[in-house]
C-alpha positions as CSV (number, residue, x, y, z in Angstrom):
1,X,117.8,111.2,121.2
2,X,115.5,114.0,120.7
3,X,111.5,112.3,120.7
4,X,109.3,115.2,118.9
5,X,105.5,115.3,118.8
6,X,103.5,116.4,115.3
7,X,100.3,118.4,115.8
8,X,97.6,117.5,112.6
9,X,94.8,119.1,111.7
10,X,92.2,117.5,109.4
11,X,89.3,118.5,107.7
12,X,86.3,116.9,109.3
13,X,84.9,115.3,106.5
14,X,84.7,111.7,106.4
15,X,87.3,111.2,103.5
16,X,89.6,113.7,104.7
17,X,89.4,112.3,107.9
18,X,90.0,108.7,107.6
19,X,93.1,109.5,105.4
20,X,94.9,111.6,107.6
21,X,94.7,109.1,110.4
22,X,95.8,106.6,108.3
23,X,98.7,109.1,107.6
24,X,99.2,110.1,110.9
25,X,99.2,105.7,111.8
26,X,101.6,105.7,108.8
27,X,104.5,108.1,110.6
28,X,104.0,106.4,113.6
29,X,105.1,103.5,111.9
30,X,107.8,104.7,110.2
31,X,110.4,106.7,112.4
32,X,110.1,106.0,115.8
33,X,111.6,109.8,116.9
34,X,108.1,110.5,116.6
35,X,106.6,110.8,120.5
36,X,103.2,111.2,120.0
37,X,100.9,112.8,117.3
38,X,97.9,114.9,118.3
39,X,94.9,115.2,115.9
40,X,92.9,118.5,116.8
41,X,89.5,118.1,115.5
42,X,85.7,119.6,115.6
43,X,82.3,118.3,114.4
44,X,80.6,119.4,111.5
45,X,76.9,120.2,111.5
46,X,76.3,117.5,108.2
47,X,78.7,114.9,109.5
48,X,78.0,114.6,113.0
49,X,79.3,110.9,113.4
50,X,82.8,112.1,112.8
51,X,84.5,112.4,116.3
52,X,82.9,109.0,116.7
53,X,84.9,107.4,113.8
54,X,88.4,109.1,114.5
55,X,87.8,108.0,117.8
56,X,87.3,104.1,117.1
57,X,90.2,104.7,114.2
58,X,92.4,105.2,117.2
59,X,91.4,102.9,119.5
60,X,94.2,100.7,119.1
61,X,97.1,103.6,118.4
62,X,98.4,104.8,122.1
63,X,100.7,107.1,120.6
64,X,98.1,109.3,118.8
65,X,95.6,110.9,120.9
66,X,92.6,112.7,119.8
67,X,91.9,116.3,121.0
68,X,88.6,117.8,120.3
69,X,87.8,121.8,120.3
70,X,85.4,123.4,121.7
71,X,81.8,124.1,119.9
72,X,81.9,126.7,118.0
73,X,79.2,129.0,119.0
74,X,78.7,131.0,115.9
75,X,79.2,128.5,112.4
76,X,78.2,129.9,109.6
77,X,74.7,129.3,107.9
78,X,74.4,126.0,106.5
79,X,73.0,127.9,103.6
80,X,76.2,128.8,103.0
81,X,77.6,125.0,102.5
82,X,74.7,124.0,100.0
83,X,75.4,127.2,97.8
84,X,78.8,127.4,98.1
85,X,80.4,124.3,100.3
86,X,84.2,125.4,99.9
87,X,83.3,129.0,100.9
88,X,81.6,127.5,103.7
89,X,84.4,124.9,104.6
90,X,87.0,128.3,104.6
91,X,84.9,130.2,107.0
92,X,84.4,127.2,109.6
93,X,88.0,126.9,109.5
94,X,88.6,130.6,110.5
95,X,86.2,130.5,113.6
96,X,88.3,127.7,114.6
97,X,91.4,129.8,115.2
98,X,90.7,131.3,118.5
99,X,90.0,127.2,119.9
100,X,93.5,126.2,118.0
101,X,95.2,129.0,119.6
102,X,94.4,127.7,122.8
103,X,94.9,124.5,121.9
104,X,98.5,125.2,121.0
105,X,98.9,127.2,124.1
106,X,98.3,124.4,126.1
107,X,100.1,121.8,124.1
108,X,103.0,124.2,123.7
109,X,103.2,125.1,127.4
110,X,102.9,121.4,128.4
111,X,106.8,120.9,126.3
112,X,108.2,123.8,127.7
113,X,111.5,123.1,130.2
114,X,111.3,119.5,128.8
115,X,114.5,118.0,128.1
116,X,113.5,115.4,125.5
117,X,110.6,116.2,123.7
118,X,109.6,119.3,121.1
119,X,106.6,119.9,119.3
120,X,108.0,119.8,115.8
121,X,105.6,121.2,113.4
122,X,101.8,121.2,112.4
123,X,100.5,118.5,109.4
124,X,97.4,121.1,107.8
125,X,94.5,119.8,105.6
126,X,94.4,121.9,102.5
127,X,91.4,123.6,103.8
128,X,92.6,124.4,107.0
129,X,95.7,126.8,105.2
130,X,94.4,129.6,107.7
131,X,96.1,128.2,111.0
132,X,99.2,128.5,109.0
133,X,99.4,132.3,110.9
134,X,98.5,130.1,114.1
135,X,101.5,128.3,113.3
136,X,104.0,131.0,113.2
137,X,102.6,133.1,116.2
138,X,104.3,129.8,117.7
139,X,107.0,129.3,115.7
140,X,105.9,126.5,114.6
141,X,106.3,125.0,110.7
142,X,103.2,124.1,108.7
143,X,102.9,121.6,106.1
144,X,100.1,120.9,103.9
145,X,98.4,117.5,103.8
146,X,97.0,117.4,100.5
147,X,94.0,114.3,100.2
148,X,94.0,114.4,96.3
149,X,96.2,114.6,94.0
150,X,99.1,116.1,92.2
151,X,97.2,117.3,89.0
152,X,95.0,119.0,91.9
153,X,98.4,120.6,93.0
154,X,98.5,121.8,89.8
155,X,95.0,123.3,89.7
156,X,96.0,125.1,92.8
157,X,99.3,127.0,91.6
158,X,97.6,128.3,88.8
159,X,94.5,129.9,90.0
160,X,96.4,132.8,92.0
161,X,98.5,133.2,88.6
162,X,95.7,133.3,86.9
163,X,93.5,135.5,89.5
164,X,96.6,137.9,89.2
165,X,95.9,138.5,85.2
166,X,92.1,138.2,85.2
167,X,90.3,139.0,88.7
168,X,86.9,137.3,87.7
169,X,85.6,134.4,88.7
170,X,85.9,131.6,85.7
171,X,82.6,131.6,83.1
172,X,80.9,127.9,82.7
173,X,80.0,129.3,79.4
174,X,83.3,129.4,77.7
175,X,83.3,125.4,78.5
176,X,85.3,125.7,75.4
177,X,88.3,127.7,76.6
178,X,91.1,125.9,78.0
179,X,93.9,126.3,80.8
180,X,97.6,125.6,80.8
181,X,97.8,124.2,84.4
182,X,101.2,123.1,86.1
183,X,101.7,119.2,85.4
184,X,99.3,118.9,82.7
185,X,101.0,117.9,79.2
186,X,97.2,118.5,77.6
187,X,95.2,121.5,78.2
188,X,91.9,121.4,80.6
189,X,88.7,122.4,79.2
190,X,87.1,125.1,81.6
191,X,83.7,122.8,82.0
192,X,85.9,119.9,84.2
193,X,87.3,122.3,86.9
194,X,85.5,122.2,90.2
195,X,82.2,123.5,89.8
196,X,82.9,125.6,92.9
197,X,85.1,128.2,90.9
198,X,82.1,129.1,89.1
199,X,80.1,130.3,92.2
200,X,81.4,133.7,93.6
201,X,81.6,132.7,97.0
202,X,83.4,129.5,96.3
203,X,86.1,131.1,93.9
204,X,87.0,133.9,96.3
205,X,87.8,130.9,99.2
206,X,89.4,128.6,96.3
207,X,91.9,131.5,95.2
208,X,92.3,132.4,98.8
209,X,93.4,129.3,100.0
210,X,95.8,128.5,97.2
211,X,97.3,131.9,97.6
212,X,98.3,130.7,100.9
213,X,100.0,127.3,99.6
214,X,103.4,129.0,99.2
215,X,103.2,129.9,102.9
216,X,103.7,126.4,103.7
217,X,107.1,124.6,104.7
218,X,106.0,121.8,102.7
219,X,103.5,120.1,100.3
220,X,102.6,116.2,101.2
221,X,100.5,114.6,98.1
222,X,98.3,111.8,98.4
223,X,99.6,110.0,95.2
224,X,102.5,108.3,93.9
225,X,105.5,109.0,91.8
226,X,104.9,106.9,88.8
227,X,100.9,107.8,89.0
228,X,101.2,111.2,87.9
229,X,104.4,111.2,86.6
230,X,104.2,114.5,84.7
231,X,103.2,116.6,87.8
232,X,105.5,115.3,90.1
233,X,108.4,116.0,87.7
234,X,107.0,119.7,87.3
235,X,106.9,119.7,90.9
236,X,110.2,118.2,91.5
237,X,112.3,121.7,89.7
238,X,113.0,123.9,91.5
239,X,110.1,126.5,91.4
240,X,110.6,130.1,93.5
241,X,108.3,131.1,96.1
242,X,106.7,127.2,96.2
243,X,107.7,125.1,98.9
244,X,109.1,121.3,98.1
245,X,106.2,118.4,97.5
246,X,106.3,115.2,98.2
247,X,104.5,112.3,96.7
248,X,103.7,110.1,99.9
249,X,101.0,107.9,98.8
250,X,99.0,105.5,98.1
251,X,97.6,106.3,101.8
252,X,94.8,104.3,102.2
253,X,92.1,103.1,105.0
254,X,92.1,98.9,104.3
255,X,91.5,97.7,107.9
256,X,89.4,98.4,110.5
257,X,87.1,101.2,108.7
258,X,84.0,101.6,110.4
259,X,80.7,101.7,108.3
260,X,78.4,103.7,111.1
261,X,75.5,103.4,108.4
262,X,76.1,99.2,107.3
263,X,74.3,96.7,109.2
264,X,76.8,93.5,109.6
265,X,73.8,90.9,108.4
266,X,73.8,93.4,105.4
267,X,77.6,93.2,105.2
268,X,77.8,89.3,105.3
269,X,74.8,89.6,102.8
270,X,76.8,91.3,100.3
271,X,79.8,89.2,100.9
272,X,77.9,86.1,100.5
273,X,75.9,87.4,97.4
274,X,79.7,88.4,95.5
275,X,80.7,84.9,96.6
276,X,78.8,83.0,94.1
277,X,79.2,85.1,91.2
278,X,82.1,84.1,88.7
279,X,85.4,86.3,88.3
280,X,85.1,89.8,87.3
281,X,81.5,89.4,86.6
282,X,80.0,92.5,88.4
283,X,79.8,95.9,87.6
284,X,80.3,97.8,90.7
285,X,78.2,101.4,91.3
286,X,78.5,103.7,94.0
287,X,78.8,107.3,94.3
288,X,80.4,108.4,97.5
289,X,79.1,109.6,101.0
290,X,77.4,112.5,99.3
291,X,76.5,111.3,95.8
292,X,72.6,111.2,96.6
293,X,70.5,111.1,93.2
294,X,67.0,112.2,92.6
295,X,64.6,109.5,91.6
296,X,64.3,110.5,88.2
297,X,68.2,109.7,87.7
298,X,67.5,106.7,90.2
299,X,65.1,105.2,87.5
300,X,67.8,105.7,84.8
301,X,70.3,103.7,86.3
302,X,67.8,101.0,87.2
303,X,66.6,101.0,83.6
304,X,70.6,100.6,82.3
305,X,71.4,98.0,84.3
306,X,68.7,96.1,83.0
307,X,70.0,97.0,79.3
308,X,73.4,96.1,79.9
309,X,72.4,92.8,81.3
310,X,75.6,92.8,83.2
311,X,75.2,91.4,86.9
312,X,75.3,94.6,89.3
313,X,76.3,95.4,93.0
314,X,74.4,98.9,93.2
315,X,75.0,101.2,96.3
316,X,72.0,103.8,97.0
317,X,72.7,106.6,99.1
318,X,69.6,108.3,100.2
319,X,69.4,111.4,102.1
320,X,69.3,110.9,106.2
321,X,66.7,113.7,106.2
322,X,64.6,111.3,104.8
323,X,65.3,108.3,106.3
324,X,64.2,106.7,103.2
325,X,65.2,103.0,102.2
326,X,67.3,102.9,98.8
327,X,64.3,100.3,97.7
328,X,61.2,103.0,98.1
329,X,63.6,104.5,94.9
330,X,63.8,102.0,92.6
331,X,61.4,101.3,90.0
332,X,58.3,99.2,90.8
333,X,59.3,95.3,89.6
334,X,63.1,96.3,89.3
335,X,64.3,94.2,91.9
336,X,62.3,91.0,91.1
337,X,63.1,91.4,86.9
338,X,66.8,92.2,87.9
339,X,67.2,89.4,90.8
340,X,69.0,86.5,89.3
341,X,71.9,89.5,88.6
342,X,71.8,91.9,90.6
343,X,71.7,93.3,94.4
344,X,70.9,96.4,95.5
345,X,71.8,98.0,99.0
346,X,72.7,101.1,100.9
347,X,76.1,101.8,102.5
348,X,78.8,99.1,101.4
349,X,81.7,97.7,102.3
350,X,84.1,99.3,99.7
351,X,87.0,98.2,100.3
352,X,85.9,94.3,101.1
353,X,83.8,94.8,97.9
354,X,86.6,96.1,95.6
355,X,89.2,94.0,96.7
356,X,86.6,91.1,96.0
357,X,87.8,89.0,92.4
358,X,83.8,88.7,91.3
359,X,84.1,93.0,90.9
360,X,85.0,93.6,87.3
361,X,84.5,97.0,87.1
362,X,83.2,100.3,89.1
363,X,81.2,103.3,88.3
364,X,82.6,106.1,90.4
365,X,82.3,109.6,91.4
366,X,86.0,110.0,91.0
367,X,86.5,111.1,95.2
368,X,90.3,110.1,95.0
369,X,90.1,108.2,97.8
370,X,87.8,105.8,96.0
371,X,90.1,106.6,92.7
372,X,93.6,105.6,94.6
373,X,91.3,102.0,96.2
374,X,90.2,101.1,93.1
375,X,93.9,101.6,91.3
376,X,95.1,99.5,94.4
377,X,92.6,96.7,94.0
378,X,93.2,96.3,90.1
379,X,89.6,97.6,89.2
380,X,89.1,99.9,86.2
381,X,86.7,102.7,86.5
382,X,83.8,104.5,84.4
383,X,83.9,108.0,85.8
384,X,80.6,109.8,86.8
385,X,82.0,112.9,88.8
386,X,79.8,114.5,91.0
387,X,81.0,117.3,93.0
388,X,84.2,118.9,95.2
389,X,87.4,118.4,92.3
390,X,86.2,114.6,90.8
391,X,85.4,116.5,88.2
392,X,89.3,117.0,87.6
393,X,90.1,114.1,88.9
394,X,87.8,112.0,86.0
395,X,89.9,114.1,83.5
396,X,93.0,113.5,84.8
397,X,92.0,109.7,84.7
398,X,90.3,109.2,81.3
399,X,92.8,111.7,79.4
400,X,95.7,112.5,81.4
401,X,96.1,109.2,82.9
402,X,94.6,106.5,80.2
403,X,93.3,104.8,83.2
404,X,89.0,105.0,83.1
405,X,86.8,104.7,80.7
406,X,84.4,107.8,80.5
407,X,80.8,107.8,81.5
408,X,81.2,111.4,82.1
409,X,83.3,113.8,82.9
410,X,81.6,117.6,83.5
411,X,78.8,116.5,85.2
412,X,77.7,118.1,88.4
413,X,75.1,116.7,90.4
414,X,73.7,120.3,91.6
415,X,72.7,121.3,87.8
416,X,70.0,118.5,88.3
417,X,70.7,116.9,84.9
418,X,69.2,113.5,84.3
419,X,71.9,111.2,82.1
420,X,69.5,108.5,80.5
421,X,69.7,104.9,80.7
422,X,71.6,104.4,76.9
423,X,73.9,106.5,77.9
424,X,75.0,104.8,81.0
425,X,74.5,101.1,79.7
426,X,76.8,102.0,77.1
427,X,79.3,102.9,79.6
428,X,78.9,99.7,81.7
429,X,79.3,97.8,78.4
430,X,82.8,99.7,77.7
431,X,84.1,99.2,81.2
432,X,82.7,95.4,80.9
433,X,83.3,94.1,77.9
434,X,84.9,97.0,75.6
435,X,88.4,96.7,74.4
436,X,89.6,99.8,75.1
437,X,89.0,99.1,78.8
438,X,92.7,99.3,80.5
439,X,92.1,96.4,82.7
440,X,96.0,95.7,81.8
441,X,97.3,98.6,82.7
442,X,95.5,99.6,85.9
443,X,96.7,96.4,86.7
444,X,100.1,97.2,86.3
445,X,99.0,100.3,88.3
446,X,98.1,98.0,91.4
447,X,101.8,96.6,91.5
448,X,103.3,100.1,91.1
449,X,101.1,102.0,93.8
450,X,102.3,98.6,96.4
451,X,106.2,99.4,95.1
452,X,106.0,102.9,95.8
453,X,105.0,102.3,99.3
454,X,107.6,99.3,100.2
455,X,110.9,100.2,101.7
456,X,113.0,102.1,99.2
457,X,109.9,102.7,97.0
458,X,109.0,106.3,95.5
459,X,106.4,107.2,98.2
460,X,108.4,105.3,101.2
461,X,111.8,107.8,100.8
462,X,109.7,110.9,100.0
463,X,108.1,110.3,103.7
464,X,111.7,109.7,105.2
465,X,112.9,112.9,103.6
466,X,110.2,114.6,104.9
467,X,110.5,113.3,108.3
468,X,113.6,114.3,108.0
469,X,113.2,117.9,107.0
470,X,110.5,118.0,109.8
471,X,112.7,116.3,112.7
472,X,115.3,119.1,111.8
């Protein structure tokens, strides 16, 4: 029997990263045609710690091995990333090709006059669509690993359609026009797209690397069937010139995942403090590796968590520039008038705290990731999007799906706009107490996203067909 090897290539980022290990751990698992899996990777300036963490992901995985480029001598200016991050993210990815080239070379060369194993094709993150080209000078078929989710698919098949008829970058300012995208029954208002599309430099790489979607053998989605129904049956027909998608999540990091930033005495602090507090009695808030507030907005929150009177587990992120503690933020007296309710850290254990029965609700920057683990774990969200697609990804939850409660769902943490304490105690009363909160059905949401993964589940034969397709 023929043993074939996959080549991946992830985006560095944290969230893209730990997913598409736990994918790659997930094929392993699943056919055992599958030799080894390679995972090409590079550092990032603003995520240094990344090799670090995909190495100690795969510590225990002998058939997936780690391969990391080269430095590349000329990134572009950081600059770049803080004006426009998916422009930057693009042109990263295209200094990388020489140092893939080579890698494939070598990786190529090494299965040559083998009898029994082949490299069988290359798993690409959504931003690294330029290797595609890489991929054919050897043959080789690319698929797209997408890390969110199918109304994002969507998103993406309509901008070139729409680039096509109207060449200009989208307008904030006609926040009231709205766009027929693929797999949406309802319209989408212009001011929850990616805030990226309405920077130059980010549009021109968002249309360019969608354009080069239909390039791609095949389309892997990190969601599931009966999630995003809609989509996936838009999907599902037969569209020309679009390769075939398959739904293969919920894929999800809930073992092992290394917190480089959490102390353990602040991990068993946390875990100890949730341990006393009755059964869906917290409100949950934390807003992602990157969701880094000013202290103005800082004081806001502090000041509705002390209106909603609801008991809090609050997760500061502060900028490692500063190496300031999330306490120098807070509001003087805030901790000792809030501390019979509520704790206050920096980097926590999401997972452990989600899964957790005192967690009754979370306020979220919509990273899907942090979307799919909440849906798993039962916990309904209030959606505060900050930046990248969660934007989209709030909508599609609050009016596609009927599965948050919204907080809000244009905002974009670069404009600098403050959201005031009323505004965001009301929000943590909905999620809390309201009855319009669909604890119920994001329940029901938990045992679908565990069926669709089982054997014979949604998710489970999409990966077996695609496997299949792959294997040849």
């Amino acid at each position: 029997m023929w043993k074939q090897d996959i080549i991946f290539v992830p985006s560095p980022g944290v969230g893209h990263l730990l997913v598409s290990i736990e994918f790659a751990k997930s094929l392993i698992k699943h056919d055992n045609r599958i030799n080894t899996i390679t995972i090409l990777h590079w550092n990032l300036p603003f995520v240094p710690q990344s090799s670090h963490l995909a190495k100690s992901l795969l510590a225990s995985e002998p058939q997936i091995r780690l391969l990391s480029l080269p430095e590349i001598q000329n990134p572009p200016p950081l600059e770049l990333f803080f004006k426009a991050s998916e422009a930057y993210l693009l042109d990263f990815t295209k200094k990388t090709v020489p140092l893939v080239r080579e890698a494939l070379s070598t990786l190529v060369s090494s299965r040559n006059g083998t009898d029994s194993v082949r490299i069988a094709g290359l798993i690409l993150d959504f931003f690294c669509v330029p290797l595609i080209d890489v991929g054919k000078e050897f043959n080789l078929p690319s698929y797209i690993f997408l890390t969110c989710n199918a109304g994002f698919l969507g998103m993406m098949k309509y901008l070139p359609e729409r680039h096509r008829q109207n060449p200009s970058q989208l307008d904030l300012t006609s926040g009231d026009v709205e766009h027929s995208i693929p797999g949406y029954v309802c319209s989408v208002p212009t001011n929850v797209l990616p805030p990226g599309l309405f920077v130059r430099e980010s549009y021109e790489a968002w249309v360019e690397i969608a354009a080069k979607f239909p390039e791609a053998k095949g389309i892997l989605v990190n969601s599931f069937t009966s999630l995003e129904l809609k989509a996936f049956d838009y999907f599902a027909r037969s569209h020309e010139n679009y390769p075939p998608v398959y739904p293969v999540g919920p894929i999800l990091n809930l073992e092992d995942r290394p917190s480089p930033d959490l102390d353990p005495s602040d991990k068993d602090r946390i875990m100890s403090w949730l341990e006393e507090k009755p059964e869906s009695s917290v409100v949950y808030l934390c807003f992602g590796s990157f969701g880094i507030h000013g202290a103005s907005q800082i004081k806001e929150i502090a000041r509705a968590l002390e209106i909603s009177g609801h008991r809090f587990l609050w997760s500061i992120r502060t900028n490692p520039m500063e190496k300031a503690s999330p306490y120098d933020l807070l509001p003087d007296g805030f901790r000792d008038r809030t501390a019979s309710r509520g704790l206050v850290c920096g980097w926590a254990p999401q997972v452990e705290v989600l899964t957790h029965k005192a967690i009754g609700g979370f306020v979220s920057h919509c990273g899907w990731n942090s979307v799919l683990e909440s849906l798993w774990f039962g916990v309904p969200i209030a959606t505060w999007p900050m930046y990248a697609e969660q934007q989209l990804n709030a909508f599609t939850m609050v009016k596609k799906l009927g599965l948050g409660v919204e907080l809000r769902m244009d905002y974009v943490a670069a404009n600098g706009e403050v959201v005031k304490g009323e505004e965001i105690a009301g929000a943590v009363r909905s999620l809390m107490d309201g009855e319009d909160t669909p604890r119920k059905r994001v329940k029901e949401m938990a045992e679908a996203a565990r069926l669709a993964v089982k054997d014979g589940g949604s998710s489970f034969v999409a990966v077996k067909r695609f496997i299949d397709e792959l294997m040849g």
